[in-house]
LUMFIKE-50993 format. One record per residue (C-alpha): residue in one letter; x, y negated, z. Coordinates in steps of 0.05 Angstrom, whole numbers, plus 5000, padded with zeros to 4 digits. Last residue first. Example, Ala and Ser with C-alpha at 12.3 -4.5 7.8 and 13.67 -1.06 7.14 Angstrom:
// residues 2
S527350215143A524650905156
//
This chain:
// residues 479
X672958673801X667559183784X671959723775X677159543819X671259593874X669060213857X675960493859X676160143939X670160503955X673361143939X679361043965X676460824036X672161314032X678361894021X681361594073X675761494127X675860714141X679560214178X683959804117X689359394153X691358794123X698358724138X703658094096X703657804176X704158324207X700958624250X699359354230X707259334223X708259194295X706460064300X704860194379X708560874404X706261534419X711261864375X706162314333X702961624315X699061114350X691661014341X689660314308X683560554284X681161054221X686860834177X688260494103X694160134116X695159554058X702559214052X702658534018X709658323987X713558903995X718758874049X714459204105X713859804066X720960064094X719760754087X723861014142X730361324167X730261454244X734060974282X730760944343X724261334341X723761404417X725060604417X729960354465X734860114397X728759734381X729459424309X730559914255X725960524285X720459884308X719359764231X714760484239X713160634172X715361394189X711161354247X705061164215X702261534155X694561584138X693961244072X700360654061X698360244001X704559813985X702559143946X707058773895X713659203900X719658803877X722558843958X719859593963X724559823900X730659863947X726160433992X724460873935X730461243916X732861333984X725661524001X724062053949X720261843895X713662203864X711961903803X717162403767X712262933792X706162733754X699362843809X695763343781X691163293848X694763963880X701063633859X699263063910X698263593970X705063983955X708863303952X706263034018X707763744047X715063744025X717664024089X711964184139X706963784186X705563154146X711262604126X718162924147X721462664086X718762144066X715262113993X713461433964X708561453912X708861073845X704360663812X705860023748X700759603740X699059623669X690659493675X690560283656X695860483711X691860183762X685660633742X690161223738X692161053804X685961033839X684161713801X689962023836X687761693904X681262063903X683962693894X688362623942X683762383987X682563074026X681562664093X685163024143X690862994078X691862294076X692062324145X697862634146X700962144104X701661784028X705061224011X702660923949X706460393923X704059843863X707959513822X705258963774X700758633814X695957993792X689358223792X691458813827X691258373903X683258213881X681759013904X683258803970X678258373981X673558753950X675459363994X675059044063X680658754097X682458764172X687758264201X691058404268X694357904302X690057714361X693158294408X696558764366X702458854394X701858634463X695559024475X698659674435X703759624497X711059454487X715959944497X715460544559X714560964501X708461544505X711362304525X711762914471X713462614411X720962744427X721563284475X729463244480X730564044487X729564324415X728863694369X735663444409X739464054399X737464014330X740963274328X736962624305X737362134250X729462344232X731062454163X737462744175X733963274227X729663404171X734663464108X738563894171X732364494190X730664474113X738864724114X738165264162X731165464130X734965574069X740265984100X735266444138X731266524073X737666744035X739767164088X732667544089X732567544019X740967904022X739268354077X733768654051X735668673973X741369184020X736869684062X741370064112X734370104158X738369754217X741769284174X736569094132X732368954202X738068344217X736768044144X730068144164X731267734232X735467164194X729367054161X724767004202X729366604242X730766094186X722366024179X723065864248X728265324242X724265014185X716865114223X721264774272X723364144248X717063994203X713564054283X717963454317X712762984317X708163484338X712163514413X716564134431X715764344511X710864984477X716465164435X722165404472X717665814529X714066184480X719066394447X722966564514X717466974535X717367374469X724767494475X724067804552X718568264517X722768484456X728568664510X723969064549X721469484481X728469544468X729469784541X725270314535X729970694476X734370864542X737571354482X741470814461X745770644529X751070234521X747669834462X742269834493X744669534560X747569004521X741068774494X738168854563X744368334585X743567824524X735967824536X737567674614X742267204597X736866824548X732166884613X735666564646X737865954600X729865914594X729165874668X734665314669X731364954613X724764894645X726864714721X720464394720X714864454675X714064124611X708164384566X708163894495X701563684490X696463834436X696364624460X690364654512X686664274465X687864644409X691064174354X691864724302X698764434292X700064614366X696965274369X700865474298X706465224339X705865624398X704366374351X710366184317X715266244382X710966794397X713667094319X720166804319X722566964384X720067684383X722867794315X730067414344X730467924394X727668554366X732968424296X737668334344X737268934391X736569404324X742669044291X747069304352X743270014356X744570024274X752469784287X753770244332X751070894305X756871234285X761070944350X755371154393X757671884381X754272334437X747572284415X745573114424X741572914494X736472414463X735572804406X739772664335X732872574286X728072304339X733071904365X734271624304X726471614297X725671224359X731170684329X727770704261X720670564290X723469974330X727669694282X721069654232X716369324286X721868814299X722268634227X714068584217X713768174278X718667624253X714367654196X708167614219X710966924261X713666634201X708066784157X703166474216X707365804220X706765794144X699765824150X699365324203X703264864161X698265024097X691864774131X690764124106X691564594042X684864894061X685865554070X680966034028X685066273971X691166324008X689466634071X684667144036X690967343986X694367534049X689167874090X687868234025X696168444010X696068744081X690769064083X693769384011X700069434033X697269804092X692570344052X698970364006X703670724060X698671074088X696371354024X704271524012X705671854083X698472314071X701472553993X706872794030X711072554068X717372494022X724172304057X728772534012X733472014024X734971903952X727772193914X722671973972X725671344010X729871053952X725071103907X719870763959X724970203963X725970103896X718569993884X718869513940X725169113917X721969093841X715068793869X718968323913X723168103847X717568043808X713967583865X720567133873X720566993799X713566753808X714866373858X720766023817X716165843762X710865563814X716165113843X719564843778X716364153777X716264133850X724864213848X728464693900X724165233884X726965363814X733965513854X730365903908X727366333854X733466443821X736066713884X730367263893X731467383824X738267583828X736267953890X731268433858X735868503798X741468773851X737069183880X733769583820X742069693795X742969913861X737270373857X739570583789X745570733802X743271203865X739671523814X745271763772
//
């Protein structure tokens, strides 16, 4: 009877877990579908400890249990800490750092069950590897994509933190042949293991061999390319608790952990769509990581550039009608999203008409633009994805684009040299005036000049963002 209702607990836990990923899909529904996810976490760990002390049988005591919550608890505060206080500028290094703990956490857990198999059988009485096999196989996976995923998310949250020793991607000769070696040598320690369980050393070897090659995959990765693989290793931490549900025979663990690794899988192809390149090519092209041989910034912007201040600009909504915000990394340096929310309530109460323009792999992380505008109350049905916003840009009056650059870039449609080449943008150049509200004329993620700041329907706006928006409200008002 109880194991019925364990695997009745289970399979509620992963029903929810996919609802939650449905209601995820869509902003509107995102915090109902977190919520979901949270009862059905809450459910999978209150089945697990059932399953642990009344199935298994595997009470501690009163000593295992306070452990047991004493670390949830840490746990849980370190957590709730990281949420509260990060500023949501912050949010793709935080979800670097999940990845990474996680990855850990699922490496940790096949390593404790493999010395307590051990523990349980002895290291001379396991003479049947065939009733073990597939735990001591799942065991070497779940070490080697944990130890991936969590030093290859220690690198990235360095890069999107912008250390100095981390801004550049690290290319060093011979690169891809020493990480091909040591991927053999992984594959050869993992076989070892599975030859030989009771060499429960070489586990701990294989985890060290994986961590290197973490490392060693992500440092050469530019920052253009860092919504990519936050995706790809949010798909590893997933794919290594589905691995670690194997090992512990723990099913709502295997199907979340699939689930994640399937849905970081896909985030990893919307972005590599959205950039019109291949995976293969994120992970060993080192895009963003090395300035175009193209035209220098001189000999684009030399004598064409046209700077605007806020009065002047505010006379272009004496006469618009649309109006498209396209909002950018910089948008959220400068925490104007606020700001720009009561901008376009103003608009909207002359009747212009104000949308925003979402691309893709705008910011550091998948659907970071539309995370930071929801913070502001921002409606999500203003909020238009760039196939649905892009044949609107030739009726648009004035596009305001705050803090984005390379996915403006005109260069992506027109220089088949260009690092971008062929990348799907926002093609703001077709509205009638285009405002960029920037700091200075610094190139994007891709190292590359943007023609767009001089063009000819370009006023460029250099100011702080969340100034600039200010100063430009005031000067609406007054207009």
């Amino acid at each position: 009877m109880s194991s019925a209702w364990l695997n009745l607990a289970y399979l509620t836990a992963s029903m929810l877990f996919i609802v939650a990923f449905k209601l995820m899909a869509r902003p509107r529904t995102a915090v109902q579908g977190n919520l979901y996810g949270a009862v059905g976490m809450a459910i999978a760990i209150g089945a697990a400890f059932f399953e642990e002390y009344v199935v298994r049988g595997r009470a501690e005591g009163i000593g295992g249990t306070v452990r047991i919550v004493l670390a949830m608890l840490i746990g849980g505060g370190i957590g709730g800490v990281l949420a509260v206080r990060a500023p949501m500028t912050s949010m793709p290094q935080v979800v670097a750092l999940l990845n990474g703990f996680g990855g850990a956490a699922s490496l940790l857990v096949a390593g404790a069950e493999l010395h307590g198999l051990l523990a349980r059988v002895g290291t001379r009485g396991y003479t049947a590897p065939d009733a073990y096999g597939q735990m001591i196989l799942a065991t070497a996976a779940t070490g080697v994509i944990g130890a991936v995923t969590f030093w290859g998310s220690l690198a990235a949250f360095a890069k999107l933190q912008e250390y100095e020793q981390f801004k550049k991607p690290w290319n060093f000769p011979n690169q891809h042949a020493i990480n091909a070696g040591l991927a053999v040598l992984t594959f050869l320690l993992c076989w070892w293991l599975a030859a030989v369980p009771t060499a429960w050393y070489v586990y701990w070897l294989l985890v060290i061999a994986a961590s290197a090659l973490g490392v060693l995959l992500t440092m050469p990765i530019g920052g253009a390319d860092m919504p990519v693989v936050i995706c790809l290793l949010n798909s590893y931490s997933g794919i290594a608790a589905a691995a670690s549900g194997f090992v512990i025979d723990n099913n709502v663990l295997v199907i979340a952990g699939s689930l994640v690794g399937a849905s970081g899988i896909i985030l990893c192809q919307i972005m590599c769509k959205a950039m019109n390149r291949s995976l293969t090519n994120v992970l060993f092209g080192g895009f963003g990581g090395t300035a175009s041989s193209g035209p220098s910034a001189d000999d684009v912007y030399g004598g064409k550039v046209k700077s605007a201040g806020p009065e002047e600009i505010a006379m272009l909504f004496d006469t618009a009608r649309r109006v498209v915000i396209v909002p950018g990394y910089g948008l959220a340096v400068a925490q104007a999203q606020h700001a720009v929310r009561d901008m376009a309530n103003l608009l909207q109460s002359k009747g212009i008409e104000v949308l925003y323009a979402i691309h893709p792999v705008a910011g550091r992380m998948p659907g970071h633009m539309n995370v930071l505008l929801a913070e502001a109350n921002v409606p999500y049905d203003l909020m238009k994805e760039m196939d649905d916003v892009n044949p609107m840009f030739p009726e648009t009056d004035v596009a305001i684009v705050l803090g984005a650059n390379d996915v403006v870039n005109p260069v992506a449609r027109t220089d088949p040299k260009s690092p971008i080449a062929g990348m799907p943008i926002l093609n703001v150049d077709q509205a009638r005036t285009v405002v960029v509200v920037k700091r200075s004329l610094s190139p994007g993620f891709a190292g590359i000049p943007n023609p767009l700041f001089a063009a000819d329907n370009t006023l460029m706006y250099f100011a702080d963002g969340k100034k600039a928006v200010l100063d430009l409200v005031s000067a609406i008002k007054a207009a």
